[in-house]
C-alpha positions as semicolon CSV with decimal commas, in nm:
position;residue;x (nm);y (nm);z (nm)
1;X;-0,320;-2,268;3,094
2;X;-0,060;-1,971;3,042
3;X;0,079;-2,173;2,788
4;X;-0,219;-2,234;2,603
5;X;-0,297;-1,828;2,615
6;X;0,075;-1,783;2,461
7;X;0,033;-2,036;2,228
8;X;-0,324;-1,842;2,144
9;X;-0,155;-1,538;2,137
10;X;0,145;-1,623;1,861
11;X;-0,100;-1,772;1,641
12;X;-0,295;-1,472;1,635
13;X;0,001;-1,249;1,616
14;X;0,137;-1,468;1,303
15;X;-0,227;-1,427;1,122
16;X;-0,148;-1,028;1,172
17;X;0,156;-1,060;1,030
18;X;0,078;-1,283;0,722
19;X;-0,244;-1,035;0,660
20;X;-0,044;-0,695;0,702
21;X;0,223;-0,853;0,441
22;X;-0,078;-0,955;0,195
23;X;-0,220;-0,608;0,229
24;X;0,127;-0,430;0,171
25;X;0,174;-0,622;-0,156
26;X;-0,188;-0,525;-0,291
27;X;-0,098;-0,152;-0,166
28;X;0,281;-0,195;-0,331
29;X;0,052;-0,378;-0,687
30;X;-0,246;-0,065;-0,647
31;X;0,090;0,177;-0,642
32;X;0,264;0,042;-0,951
33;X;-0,091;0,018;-1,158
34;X;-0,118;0,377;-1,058
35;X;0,225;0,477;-1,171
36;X;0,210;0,344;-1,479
37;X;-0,201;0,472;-1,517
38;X;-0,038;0,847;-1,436
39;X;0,219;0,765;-1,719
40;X;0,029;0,653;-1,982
41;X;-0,205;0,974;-1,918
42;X;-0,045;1,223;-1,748
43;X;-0,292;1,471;-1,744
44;X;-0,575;1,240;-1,661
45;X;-0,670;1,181;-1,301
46;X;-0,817;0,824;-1,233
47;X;-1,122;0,780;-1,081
48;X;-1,098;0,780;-0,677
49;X;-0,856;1,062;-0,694
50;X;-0,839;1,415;-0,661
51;X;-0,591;1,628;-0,847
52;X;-0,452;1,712;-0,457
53;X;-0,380;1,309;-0,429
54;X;-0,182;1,323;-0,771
55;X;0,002;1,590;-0,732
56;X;0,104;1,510;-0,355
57;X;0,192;1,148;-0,503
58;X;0,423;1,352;-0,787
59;X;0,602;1,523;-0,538
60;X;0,689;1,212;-0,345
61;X;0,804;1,103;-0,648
62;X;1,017;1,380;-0,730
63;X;1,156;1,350;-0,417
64;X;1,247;0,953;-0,477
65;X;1,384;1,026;-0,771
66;X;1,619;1,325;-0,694
Protein backbone atom coordinates (compact mmCIF):
# COMPACT_ATOMS: atom_id res chain seq x y z
CA UNK A 1 0.00 0.00 0.00
CA UNK A 2 2.99 2.51 0.78
CA UNK A 3 4.19 1.66 -2.42
CA UNK A 4 1.22 2.34 -4.27
CA UNK A 5 0.99 6.00 -2.34
CA UNK A 6 4.79 6.57 -3.62
CA UNK A 7 4.12 5.42 -6.82
CA UNK A 8 0.88 7.99 -6.61
CA UNK A 9 2.95 10.49 -5.37
CA UNK A 10 5.92 10.55 -8.30
CA UNK A 11 3.37 10.54 -10.86
CA UNK A 12 1.84 13.49 -9.54
CA UNK A 13 5.07 15.15 -8.80
CA UNK A 14 6.24 14.41 -12.61
CA UNK A 15 2.76 16.07 -13.95
CA UNK A 16 4.05 19.28 -11.75
CA UNK A 17 7.08 19.20 -13.25
CA UNK A 18 6.12 18.71 -16.97
CA UNK A 19 3.28 21.61 -16.34
CA UNK A 20 5.69 24.17 -14.51
CA UNK A 21 8.23 23.56 -17.63
CA UNK A 22 5.21 24.16 -20.20
CA UNK A 23 4.24 27.28 -18.32
CA UNK A 24 7.94 28.65 -18.14
CA UNK A 25 8.26 28.32 -21.93
CA UNK A 26 4.86 30.27 -22.61
CA UNK A 27 6.20 32.90 -19.86
CA UNK A 28 9.96 32.74 -21.63
CA UNK A 29 7.58 33.01 -25.57
CA UNK A 30 5.03 36.01 -23.75
CA UNK A 31 8.67 37.67 -22.71
CA UNK A 32 10.33 37.61 -26.13
CA UNK A 33 6.86 38.79 -27.99
CA UNK A 34 7.04 41.57 -25.49
CA UNK A 35 10.60 42.49 -26.15
CA UNK A 36 10.39 42.70 -29.50
CA UNK A 37 6.50 44.56 -29.16
CA UNK A 38 8.59 47.30 -26.82
CA UNK A 39 11.12 47.48 -29.79
CA UNK A 40 9.19 47.91 -32.59
CA UNK A 41 7.28 50.79 -30.52
CA UNK A 42 9.13 52.03 -27.94
CA UNK A 43 7.01 54.54 -26.74
CA UNK A 44 3.87 52.51 -26.94
CA UNK A 45 2.72 50.52 -23.96
CA UNK A 46 0.76 47.26 -24.90
CA UNK A 47 -2.37 46.60 -23.65
CA UNK A 48 -2.28 44.78 -20.03
CA UNK A 49 0.50 47.03 -19.00
CA UNK A 50 1.13 49.98 -17.14
CA UNK A 51 3.93 52.36 -17.93
CA UNK A 52 5.28 51.18 -14.10
CA UNK A 53 5.44 47.39 -15.65
CA UNK A 54 7.55 48.76 -18.71
CA UNK A 55 9.71 50.71 -17.22
CA UNK A 56 10.48 48.19 -14.23
CA UNK A 57 10.92 45.53 -17.19
CA UNK A 58 13.59 48.28 -18.88
CA UNK A 59 15.50 48.45 -15.94
CA UNK A 60 15.87 44.72 -15.62
CA UNK A 61 16.98 44.94 -18.84
CA UNK A 62 19.49 47.47 -18.40
CA UNK A 63 20.71 45.63 -15.77
CA UNK A 64 21.11 42.25 -18.09
CA UNK A 65 22.66 44.02 -20.45
CA UNK A 66 25.37 46.01 -18.49
Amino acid sequence: RVKVKEAELEGRTKMISEQEKKTHSIQNRLFLLLLSQLKKNPNEIPDGFTQADIDELRYELDRIDA
